[in-house]
C-alpha positions as CSV (number, residue, x, y, z in Angstrom):
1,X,-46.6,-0.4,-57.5
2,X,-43.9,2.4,-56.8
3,X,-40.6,1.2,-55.1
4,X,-39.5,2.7,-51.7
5,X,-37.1,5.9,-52.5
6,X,-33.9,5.1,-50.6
7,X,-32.0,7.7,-48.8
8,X,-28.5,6.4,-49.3
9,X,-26.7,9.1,-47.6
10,X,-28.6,8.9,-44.2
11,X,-27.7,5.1,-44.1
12,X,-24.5,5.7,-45.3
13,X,-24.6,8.9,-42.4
14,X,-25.9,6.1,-40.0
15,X,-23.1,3.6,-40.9
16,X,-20.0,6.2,-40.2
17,X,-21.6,7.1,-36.7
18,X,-21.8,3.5,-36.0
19,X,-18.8,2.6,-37.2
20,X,-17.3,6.1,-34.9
21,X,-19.6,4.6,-31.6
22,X,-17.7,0.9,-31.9
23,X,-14.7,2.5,-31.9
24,X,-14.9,4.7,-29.3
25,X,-16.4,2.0,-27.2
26,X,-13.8,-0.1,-28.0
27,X,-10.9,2.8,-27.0
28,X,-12.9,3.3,-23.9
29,X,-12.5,-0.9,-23.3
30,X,-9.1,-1.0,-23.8
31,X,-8.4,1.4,-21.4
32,X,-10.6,0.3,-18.8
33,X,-8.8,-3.6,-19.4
34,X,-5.2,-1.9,-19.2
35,X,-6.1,0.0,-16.2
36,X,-7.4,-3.2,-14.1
37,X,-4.5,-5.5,-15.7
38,X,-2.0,-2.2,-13.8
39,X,-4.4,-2.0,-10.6
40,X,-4.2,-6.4,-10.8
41,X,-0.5,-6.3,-11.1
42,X,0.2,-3.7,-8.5
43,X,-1.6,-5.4,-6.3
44,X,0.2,-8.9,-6.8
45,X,3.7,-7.1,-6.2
46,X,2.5,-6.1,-2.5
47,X,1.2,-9.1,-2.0
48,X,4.7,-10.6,-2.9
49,X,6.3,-7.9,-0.3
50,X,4.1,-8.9,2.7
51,X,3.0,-5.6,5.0
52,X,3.6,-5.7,8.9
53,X,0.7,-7.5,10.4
54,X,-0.9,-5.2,12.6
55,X,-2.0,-7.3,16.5
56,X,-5.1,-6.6,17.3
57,X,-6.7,-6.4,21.1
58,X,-9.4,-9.0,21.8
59,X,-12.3,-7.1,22.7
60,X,-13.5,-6.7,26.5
61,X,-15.6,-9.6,27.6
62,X,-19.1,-8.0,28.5
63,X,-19.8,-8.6,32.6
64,X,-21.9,-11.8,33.2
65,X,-25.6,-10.5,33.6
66,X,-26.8,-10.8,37.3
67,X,-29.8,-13.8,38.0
68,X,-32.0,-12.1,40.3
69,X,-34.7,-14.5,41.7
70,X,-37.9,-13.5,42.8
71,X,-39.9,-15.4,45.5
């Protein structure tokens, strides 16, 4: 029984594009995480500096519906 030929440079071909796809999803992670953690902290300082609250009208009370009986 023959053994399998091998093609060591397609895995080795296979390995380096892995190896470049986990580190470009990593990159890509990293950034997204450092961009919330800004967005996150920005957020926190206005909350520390409250806004003007803003008084809002109560809304018109809708008419009482008329009871018309019927004999």
């Amino acid at each position: 029984m023959t053994q399998r030929r091998i093609d060591k440079e397609r895995i080795e071909r296979a390995d380096r594009e892995a190896k470049l796809t986990t580190e470009a999803e990593r990159v890509a992670r990293d950034a997204k995480t450092a961009r919330l953690r800004e967005q996150r902290l920005s957020a926190e300082a206005s909350i520390e500096k409250p806004m003007p609250v803003k008084r809002h009208q109560a809304p018109a009370k809708k008419p009482a519906r008329k009871v018309i009986e019927v004999d």
